[in-house]
C-alpha positions in Angstrom: -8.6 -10.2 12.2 -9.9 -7.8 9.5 -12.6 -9.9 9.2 -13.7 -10.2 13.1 -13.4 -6.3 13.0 -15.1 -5.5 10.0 -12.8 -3.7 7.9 -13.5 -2.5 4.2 -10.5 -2.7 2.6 -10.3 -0.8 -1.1 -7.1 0.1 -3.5 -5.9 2.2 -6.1 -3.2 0.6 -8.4 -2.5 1.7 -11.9 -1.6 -0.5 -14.3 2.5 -1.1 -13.7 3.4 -2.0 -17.5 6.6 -0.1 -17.1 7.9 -0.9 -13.6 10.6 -3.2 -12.1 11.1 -4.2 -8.5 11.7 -7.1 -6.2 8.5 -8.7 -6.1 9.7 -10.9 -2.7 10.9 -7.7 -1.1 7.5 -5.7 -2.2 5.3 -9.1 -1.4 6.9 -8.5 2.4 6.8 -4.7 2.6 3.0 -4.8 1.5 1.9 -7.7 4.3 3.6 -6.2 6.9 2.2 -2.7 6.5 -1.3 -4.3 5.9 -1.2 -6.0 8.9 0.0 -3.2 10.8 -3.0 -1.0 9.0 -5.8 -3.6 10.3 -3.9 -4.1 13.7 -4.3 -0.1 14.5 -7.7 0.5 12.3 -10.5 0.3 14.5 -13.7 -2.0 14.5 -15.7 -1.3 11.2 -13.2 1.2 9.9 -12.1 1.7 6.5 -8.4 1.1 4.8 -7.1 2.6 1.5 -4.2 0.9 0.0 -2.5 2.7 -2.9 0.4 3.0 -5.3 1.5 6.1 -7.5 4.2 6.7 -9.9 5.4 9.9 -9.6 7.5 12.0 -12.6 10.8 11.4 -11.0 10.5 7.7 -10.9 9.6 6.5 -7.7 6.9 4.9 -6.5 4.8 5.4 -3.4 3.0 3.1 -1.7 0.7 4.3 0.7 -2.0 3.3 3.3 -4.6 5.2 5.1 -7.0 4.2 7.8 -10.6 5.9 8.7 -8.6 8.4 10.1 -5.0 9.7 8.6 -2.1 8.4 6.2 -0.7 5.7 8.4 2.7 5.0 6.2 4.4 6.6 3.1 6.9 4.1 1.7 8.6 5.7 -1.5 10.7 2.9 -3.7 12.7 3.4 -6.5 10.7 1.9 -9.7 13.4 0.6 -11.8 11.9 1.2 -15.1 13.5 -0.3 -18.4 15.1 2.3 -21.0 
């Protein structure tokens, strides 16, 4: 579908050296808020997908279409002592 409607789709991801998390569970939250980003971008719009660590040790994962910040998904990020 992202194809047909001719989406450009970029990201931001920093490195995640220091992060733990359910990679199945992420792996699932990720595809369904993609799909839900290209289902209500419109024809030849644009997606942003991106992750950020903040200093109390979360991490947010974030998506924006040509047009606002569709979902905010903060996780904790498990990070090893």
């Amino acid at each position: 579908m992202a194809k047909q409607k001719k989406l450009e789709f970029t990201s931001k991801i920093p490195t995640l050296e220091k992060v733990w998390f359910d990679s199945d569970v992420i792996e699932k939250v990720i595809n369904n808020l993609l799909a839900n980003a290209i289902k209500y971008t419109s024809a030849e719009g644009k997606i942003l997908f991106e992750v950020i660590l903040t200093n109390d040790g979360m991490m947010n994962l974030i998506f924006t279409n040509s047009w606002s910040a569709l979902w905010l998904l903060t996780c904790p990020a498990i990070t090893p002592d």
